[in-house]
N, C-alpha and C positions, 0 to 999 in steps of 0.2 A: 504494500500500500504506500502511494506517494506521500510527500506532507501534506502536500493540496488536499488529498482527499480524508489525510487522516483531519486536518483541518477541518473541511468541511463537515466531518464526521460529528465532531463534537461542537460545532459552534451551530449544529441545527439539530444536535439533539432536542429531544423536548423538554430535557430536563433542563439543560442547559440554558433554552430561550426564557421558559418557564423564572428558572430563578434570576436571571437577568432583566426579565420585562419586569419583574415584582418588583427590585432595586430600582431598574432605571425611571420607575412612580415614584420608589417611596422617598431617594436620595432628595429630590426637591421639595418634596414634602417635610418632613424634618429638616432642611436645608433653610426653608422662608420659615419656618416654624420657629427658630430658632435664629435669627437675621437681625434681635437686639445685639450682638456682635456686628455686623455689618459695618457699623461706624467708624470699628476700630482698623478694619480693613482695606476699607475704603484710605483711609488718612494714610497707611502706610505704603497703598503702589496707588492709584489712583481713581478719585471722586467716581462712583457707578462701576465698579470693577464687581461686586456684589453681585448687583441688579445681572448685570452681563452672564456670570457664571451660571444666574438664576436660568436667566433664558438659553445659554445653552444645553442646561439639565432639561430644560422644557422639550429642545428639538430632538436631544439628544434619545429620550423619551419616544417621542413620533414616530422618530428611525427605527426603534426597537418594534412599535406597534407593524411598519410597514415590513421588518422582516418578519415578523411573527402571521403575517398576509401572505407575505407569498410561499411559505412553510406550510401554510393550512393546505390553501387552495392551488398551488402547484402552479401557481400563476406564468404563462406563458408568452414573449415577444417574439414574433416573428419565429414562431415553430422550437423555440427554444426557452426550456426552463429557465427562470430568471435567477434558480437556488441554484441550479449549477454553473454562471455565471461569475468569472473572475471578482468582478465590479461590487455584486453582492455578496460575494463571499467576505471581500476589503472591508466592504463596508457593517458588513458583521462583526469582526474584528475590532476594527474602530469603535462600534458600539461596546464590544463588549470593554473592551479597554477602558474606554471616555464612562462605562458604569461602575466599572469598578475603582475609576478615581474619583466621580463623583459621589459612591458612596462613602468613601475613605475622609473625603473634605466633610460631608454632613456628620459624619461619627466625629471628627474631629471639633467639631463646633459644639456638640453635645458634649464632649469631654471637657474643654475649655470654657464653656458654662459655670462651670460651678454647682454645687449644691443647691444655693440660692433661686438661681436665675434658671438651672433645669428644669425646676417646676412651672416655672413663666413657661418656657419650652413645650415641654410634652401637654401644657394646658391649651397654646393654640392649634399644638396636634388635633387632640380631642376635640377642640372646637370643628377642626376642616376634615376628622378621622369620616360624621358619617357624607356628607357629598362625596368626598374620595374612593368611600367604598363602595356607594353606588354608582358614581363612574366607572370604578372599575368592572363592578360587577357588570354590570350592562355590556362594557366592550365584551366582558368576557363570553358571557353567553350569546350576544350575536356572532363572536369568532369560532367559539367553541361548538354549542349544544346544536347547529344544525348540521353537525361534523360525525354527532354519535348517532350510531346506526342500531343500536337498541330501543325501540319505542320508548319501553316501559322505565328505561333510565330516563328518557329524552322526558319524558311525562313527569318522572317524579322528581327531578331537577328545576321545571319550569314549576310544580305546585311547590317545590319550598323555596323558589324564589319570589310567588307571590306572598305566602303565609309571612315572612320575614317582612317584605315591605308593609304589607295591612300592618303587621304588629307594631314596626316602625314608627310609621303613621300614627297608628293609636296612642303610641307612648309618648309621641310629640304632643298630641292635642288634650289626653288626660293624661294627671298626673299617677303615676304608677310606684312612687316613694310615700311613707308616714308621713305624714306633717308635725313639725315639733320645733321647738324652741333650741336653739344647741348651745348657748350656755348660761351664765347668770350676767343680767347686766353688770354694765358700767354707767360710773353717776358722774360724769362731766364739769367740771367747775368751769365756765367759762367765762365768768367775771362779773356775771350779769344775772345768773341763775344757774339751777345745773340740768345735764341734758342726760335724761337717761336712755341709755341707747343699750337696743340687746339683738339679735339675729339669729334668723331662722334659716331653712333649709331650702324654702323656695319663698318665693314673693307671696307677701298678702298685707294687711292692717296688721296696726298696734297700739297699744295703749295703756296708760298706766291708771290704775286703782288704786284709792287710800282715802282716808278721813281726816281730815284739818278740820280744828276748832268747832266741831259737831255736826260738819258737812261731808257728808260723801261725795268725791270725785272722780270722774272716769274719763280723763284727758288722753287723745286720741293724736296720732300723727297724724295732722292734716294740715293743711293750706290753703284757707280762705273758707273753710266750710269742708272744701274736699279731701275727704283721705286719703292719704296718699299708701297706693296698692299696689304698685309697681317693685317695690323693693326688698328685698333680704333683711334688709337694714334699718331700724325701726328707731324713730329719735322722737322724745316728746320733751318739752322743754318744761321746767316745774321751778316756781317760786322759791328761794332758797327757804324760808319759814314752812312751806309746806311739807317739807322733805324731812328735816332737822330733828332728829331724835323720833322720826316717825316711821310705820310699818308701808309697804305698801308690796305690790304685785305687779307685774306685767303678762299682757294678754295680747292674742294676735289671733284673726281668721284668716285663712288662707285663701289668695281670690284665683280662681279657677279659669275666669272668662271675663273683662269687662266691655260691656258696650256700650255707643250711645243712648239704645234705650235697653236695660235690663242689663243682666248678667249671671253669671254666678259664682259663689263661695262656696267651700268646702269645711274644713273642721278646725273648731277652734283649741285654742289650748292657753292656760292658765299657768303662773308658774307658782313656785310656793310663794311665802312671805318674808318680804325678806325686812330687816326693821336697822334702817339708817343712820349713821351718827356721822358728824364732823367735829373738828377738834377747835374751829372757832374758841377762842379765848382759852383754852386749856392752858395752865401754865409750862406743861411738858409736853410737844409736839413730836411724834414720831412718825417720818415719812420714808417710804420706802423710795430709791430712786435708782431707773433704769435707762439705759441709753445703747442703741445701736445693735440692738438683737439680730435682727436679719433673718426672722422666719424663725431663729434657733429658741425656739420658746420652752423646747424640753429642759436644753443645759441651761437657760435663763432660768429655769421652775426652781434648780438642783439649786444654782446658787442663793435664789431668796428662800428659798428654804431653811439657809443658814441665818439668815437676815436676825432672825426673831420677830416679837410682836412689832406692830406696827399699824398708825391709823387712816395713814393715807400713802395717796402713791403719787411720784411724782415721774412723766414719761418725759424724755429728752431726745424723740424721736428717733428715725430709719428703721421702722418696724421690717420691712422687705427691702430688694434692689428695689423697686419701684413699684406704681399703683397702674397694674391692667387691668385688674378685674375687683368686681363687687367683693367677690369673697378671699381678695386678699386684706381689704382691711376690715372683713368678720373672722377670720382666722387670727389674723395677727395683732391686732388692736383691739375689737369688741372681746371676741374669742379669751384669748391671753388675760384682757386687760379683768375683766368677770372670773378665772380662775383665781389671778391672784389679790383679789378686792372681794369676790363672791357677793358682790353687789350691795355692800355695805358701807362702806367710805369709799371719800372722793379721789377723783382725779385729777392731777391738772397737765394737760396737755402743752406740749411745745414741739413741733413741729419740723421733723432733721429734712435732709435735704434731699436723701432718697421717697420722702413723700410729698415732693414736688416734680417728681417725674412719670409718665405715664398717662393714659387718653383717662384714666379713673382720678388721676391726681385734684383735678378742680371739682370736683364733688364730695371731698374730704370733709371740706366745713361744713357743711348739710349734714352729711351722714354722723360728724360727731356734735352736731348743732352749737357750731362757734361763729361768732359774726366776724372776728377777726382772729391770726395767729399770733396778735403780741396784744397782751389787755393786761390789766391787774385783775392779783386776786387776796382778798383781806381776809387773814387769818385769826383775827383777832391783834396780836401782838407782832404780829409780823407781817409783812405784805411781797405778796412776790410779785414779780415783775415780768412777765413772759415775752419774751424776745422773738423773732422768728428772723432766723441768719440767711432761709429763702437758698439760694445755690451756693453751689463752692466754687466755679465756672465763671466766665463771662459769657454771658447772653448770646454771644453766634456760635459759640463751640457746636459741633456738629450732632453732639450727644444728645444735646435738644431737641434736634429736627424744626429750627426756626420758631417751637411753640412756647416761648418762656419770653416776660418783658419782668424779671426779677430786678434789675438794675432800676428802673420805674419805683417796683415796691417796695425795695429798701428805703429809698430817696423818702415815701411817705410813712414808711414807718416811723426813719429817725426823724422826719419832720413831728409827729404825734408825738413822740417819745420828749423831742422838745417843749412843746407844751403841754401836755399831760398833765390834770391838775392832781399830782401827785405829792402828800404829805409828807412833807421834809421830814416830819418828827414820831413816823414811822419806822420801826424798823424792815429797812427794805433788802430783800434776797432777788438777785436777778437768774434766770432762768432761761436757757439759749441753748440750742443744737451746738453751734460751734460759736466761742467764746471770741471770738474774730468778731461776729455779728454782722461785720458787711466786709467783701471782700473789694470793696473800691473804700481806700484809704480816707478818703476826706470823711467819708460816712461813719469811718469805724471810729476816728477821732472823735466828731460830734458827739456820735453815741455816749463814748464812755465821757467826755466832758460834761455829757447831763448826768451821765449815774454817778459821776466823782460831784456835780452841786447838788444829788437826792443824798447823799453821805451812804451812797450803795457798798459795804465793804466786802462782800460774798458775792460771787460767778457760780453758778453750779453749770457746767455742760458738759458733754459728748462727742462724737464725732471723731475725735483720735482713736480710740479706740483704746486709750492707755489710762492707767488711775494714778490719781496722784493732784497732789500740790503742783502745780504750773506755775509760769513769770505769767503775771497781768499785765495788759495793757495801759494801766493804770497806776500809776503808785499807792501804796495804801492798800489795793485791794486782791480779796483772795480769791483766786480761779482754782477749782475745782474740777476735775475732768474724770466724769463715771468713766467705767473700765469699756463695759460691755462687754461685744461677742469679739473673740482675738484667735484664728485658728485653733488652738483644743482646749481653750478656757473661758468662761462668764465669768465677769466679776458685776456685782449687784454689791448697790451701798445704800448705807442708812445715815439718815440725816437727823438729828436733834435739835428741836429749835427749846431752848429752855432758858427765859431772862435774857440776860446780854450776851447767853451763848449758845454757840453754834458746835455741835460736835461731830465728827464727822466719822465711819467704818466702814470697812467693804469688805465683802467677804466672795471667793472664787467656788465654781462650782463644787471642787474637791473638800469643801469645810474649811479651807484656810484663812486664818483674818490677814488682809494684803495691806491693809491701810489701817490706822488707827491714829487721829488727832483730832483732840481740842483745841477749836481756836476761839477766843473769847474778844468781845468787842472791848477795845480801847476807849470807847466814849459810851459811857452810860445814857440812856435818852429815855 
């Protein structure tokens, strides 16, 4: 046997086309599925080189269906096979080549992913797995099933590819999971009231139950009258007195259909009672405080674990790489934030700079019901100051995709921050992703020039990923920097606010104390 035809032997086996045509689908699929890398690609040979390799996985693809055609059907020019055909044979070859490096490039982009952002990954799989598979399937059975020459195969092929699509179909239009609640609120401090937010498993209403001052209420996520039934993610906004050492519940119906006129619901569910307290005015404050988990919410759990008690919780954001989808921040923020609170004390939110990225990113303040990312919040004896430092970047880096005007919003945060009528004679803690606060200099001086005339002496942030006492920007003042997620460690700290002092612990996932200082104010107030 020549090589030609041992060639030709094996590059029109069946098996051979068979597991080639499956790759020369799936490489592009996991390929754009995974294309948040793209940007880093692009900048190092050049701008659309990405896009380019997309489309030639696309043609690349076609070639694979056109020789898997003339394989079938013995397709003939001019009195001669086109599979025994030098031309076709090359161009087999080539396909299978060009598949097996395009699927080598797709695996490699899943590996260089990361943990984190994998799941970004295989989630827009999922999203594009079922169109895919009934494109495929379709080619397949018009290439294939009028090839088998057994009726009764031929018959019971075509009847369980209709059962499949009916069922399909059905499970698209009715829901075919429990409906439930998936974990315990989170109660929101946003400066103005708190916002209690909890998430479900599919979209429907929500709403919170409880008794103030001899009145029962059953306050409803809605907006303007209308409930809002669209979402996972259920936020009602409640008086801070109405909350405050008081019981209440969270309730949600599931909506199944809504129309213009009519609809329908499905089943409701109730959660237990859970009964609130804040530390307002306590003369010993204990806050738990986390910064920069990244999805890693198990080894986060391990290290506040060690924490000890504690009455509130303070987040310093970058729950995920970034915001795609609804149920990255019910996982990682409602989710998380209700395990370790179980819906009993507050929150108070500050905003890292991984959840300023993403098409989900600007529906963050909604879903945790903040009117702004930088507000105060009055503790009784102490007032925090919540900063949002917004990107680490300037505004055209490519990582953006042109959708970020952060330079803008610094500009009027620190302009607010200027005038804020904020109490000098407060004891005031500021609060910020990264401790920079604006990464264009004029801005970052202003900033901390108002918090050195508020007599701001405590920074608490995140964003390094390191713990520790830091140099400030400022003289006089002490920058704080939680540990967080650091390849095979969490570190979680505790903050004490007690009289003119401030004490400060971390502890890492393994049980170890990493940090330990008291720093006490120099000026009694």
């Amino acid at each position: 046997m020549t090589l030609r035809e041992k060639a030709t032997k094996f590059m029109f086996h069946g098996v051979t086309l068979g597991v080639l045509s499956a790759l020369s689908v799936l490489a592009p699929l996991v390929y754009y599925s995974f294309r948040f890398g793209w940007v880093y690609v692009d900048q190092a040979v050049f701008d659309g080189f990405c896009l380019t390799l997309f489309c030639l996985m696309m043609i690349n693809a076609l070639l694979g269906a056109a020789i898997d055609v003339c394989k079938i059907y013995h397709i003939e020019c001019r009195n001669i096979r086109l599979l025994e055909t030098k031309w076709v044979l090359a161009a087999a070859i080539v396909h299978g080549a060009l598949t097996c490096l395009f699927a080598i490039v797709a695996l490699v982009f899943v590996a260089v992913a990361g943990a984190e952002s994998a799941s970004v990954g295989f989630r827009f799989i999922g999203e594009s797995l079922p169109a895919f598979a009934a494109a495929y399937g379709a080619v397949v059975l018009a290439l294939f099933l009028p090839k088998v020459a057994n009726r009764k195969l031929r018959a019971a092929v075509a009847a369980i590819t209709v059962f499949v699509t009916v069922v399909a179909i059905l499970g698209a239009v009715f829901p075919c999971t429990p409906y439930r609640i998936l974990s315990h609120p989170i109660v929101i401090d946003n400066g103005r009231d708190y916002s209690v937010v909890f998430a479900t498993n599919d979209i429907g209403t929500g709403y919170i139950e409880y008794t103030y001052d001899g009145t029962q209420y059953k306050v409803y996520d809605e907006n303007n009258g209308r409930l809002n039934g669209d979402s996972c993610i259920h936020t009602i906004r409640v008086p801070y007195e109405h909350l405050e050492d008081n019981a209440y519940r969270v309730g949600t119906r599931r909506v199944i259909d809504e129309l213009s006129y009519g609809g329908r619901t499905g089943a409701e569910r109730v959660s237990d009672e859970y009964r609130f307290a804040s530390m307002k005015g306590d003369a010993e404050q204990n806050y738990l405080m986390i910064s920069d988990w990244h999805t890693h919410t198990r080894k986060a759990k391990k290290a506040i674990d060690c924490v000890g008690a504690y009455g509130g919780v303070i987040m310093l954001g970058d729950s995920s790489p970034g915001l795609n989808f609804e149920e990255e921040v019910s996982a990682y923020i409602v989710e998380f934030g209700g395990e370790i609170t179980q819906g009993r004390m507050p929150i108070v939110f500050a905003r890292g700079n991984h959840e300023t990225r993403g098409p989900y990113a600007g529906k963050l303040a909604d879903d945790l019901g903040m009117d702004k990312y930088y507000y105060t919040v009055d503790t009784g004896d102490y007032t925090f100051l919540v900063l949002d430092s917004g990107e680490d970047k300037q505004d055209d880096h490519p990582e953006y995709g042109g959708m970020v005007d952060y330079a803008q919003y610094r500009r009027q945060m620190v302009e607010w921050l200027e005038r804020a009528p904020i109490d000098r004679s407060d004891r005031i803690v500021a609060l910020v992703h990264s401790s920079e606060i604006a990464i264009e200099e004029d801005l970052r001086d202003r900033a901390y020039r108002r918090l050195t005339e508020l007599g701001v002496q405590y920074v608490f942030s995140g964003h390094t990923h390191l713990c520790g006492v830091t140099e400030s920007y400022a003289a006089g003042m002490i920058t704080y920097e939680d540990g967080g997620f650091d390849a095979d460690r969490f570190i979680a700290s505790k903050i004490v606010l007690r009289g003119d002092a401030v004490d400060i612990q971390a502890w890492n996932d393994k049980g170890q104390l990493v940090f330990d200082n008291a720093h006490r104010s120099t000026t009694a107030r």
